[in-house]
C-alpha positions, 0 to 999 in steps of 0.5 A: 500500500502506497501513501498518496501525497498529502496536498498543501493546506489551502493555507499554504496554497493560497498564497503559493498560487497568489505569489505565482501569479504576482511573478508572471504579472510582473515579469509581463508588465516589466516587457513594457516597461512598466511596475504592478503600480505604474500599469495600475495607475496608467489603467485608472487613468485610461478609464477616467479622468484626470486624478489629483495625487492625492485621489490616485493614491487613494484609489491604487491603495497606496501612499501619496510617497509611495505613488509619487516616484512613479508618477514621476517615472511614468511622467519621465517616459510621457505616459502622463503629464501634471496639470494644475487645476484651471479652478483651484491653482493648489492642486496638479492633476495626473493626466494619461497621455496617447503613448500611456495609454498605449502602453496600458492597452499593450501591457494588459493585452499582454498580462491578459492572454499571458493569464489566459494562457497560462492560469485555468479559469476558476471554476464558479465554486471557487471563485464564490469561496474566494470572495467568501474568504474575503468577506469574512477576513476584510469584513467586506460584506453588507447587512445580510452577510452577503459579499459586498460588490467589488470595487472594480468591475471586471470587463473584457480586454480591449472594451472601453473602460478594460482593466486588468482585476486580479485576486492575488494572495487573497486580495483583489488587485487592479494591475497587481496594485490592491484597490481600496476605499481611501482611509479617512484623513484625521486632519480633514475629519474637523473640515 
């Protein structure tokens, strides 16, 4: 009688299986040029408007510091460019150029058939699992218990408003950058 290999706990796996996806994102964007964070914020501003630093950083879920070396990057390569706003002179808006956007649209196109190519489709019990997960370890579900929707939507590769959403070590991530709902600022809670 032989013993059957014992699989990793799913404790193990998760993030395995994240870190591996996390590797091949990165390994893409970088053919273009581009960090997890510099596609992240090429995409938001490809599907918007205008942002000021500030707005972007809360929207990639990161720090002001640490998106500013990036925007600076990106500006460098002239993906983006800093405008200050016509009506209140205190505040410089990032703004994706055609080369950015450009460079979004080739590196998600490329990450997206690399992800296809690459990683199965999750069967729906375990995309369903995976956002249970969530909800109950962020505590990201609304009265009922029932997950609350995503902060990205997913769409199609190529349609307007297309971005790359992927759930790497248990989190959700927008170009391998973890939306999240800004934190409130405690100096602006008394304005």
């Amino acid at each position: 009688m032989t013993d059957a290999p014992v699989p990793p706990p799913l404790d193990l796996l998760l993030p395995q299986a994240g870190q591996a996806v996390d590797r091949l994102l990165r390994r893409v964007v970088a053919a273009h040029g581009l960090t997890p964070t510099s596609l992240g914020v090429l995409g938001v501003l490809a599907r918007g408007r205008p942002a000021a630093h500030r707005e972007l950083a809360a929207g990639l879920g990161v720090a002001p510091a640490t998106l500013t070396p990036v925007v600076d990057a990106l500006e460098r390569a002239g993906q983006v460019v800093r405008v200050r706003d016509a009506v209140d002179r205190r505040i410089v808006r990032v703004c994706v150029t055609d080369a950015g956007r450009g460079c979004y649209l080739a590196a998600f196109t490329a990450v997206a058939r690399d992800l296809r190519r690459h990683v199965p489709p999750p069967p729906p019990a375990v995309r369903a699992y995976l956002h249970s997960v969530l909800a109950a370890l962020d505590g990201s579900a609304d009265a009922d218990g029932r997950p609350a929707p995503a902060a990205v939507v997913e769409v199609e590769p190529g349609r307007e408003g297309a971005h790359l959403a992927v759930e790497l070590d248990g989190q959700r991530h927008l170009g391998g950058v973890r939306p999240r709902m800004a934190e409130p600022d405690p100096a602006e809670a008394g304005r």
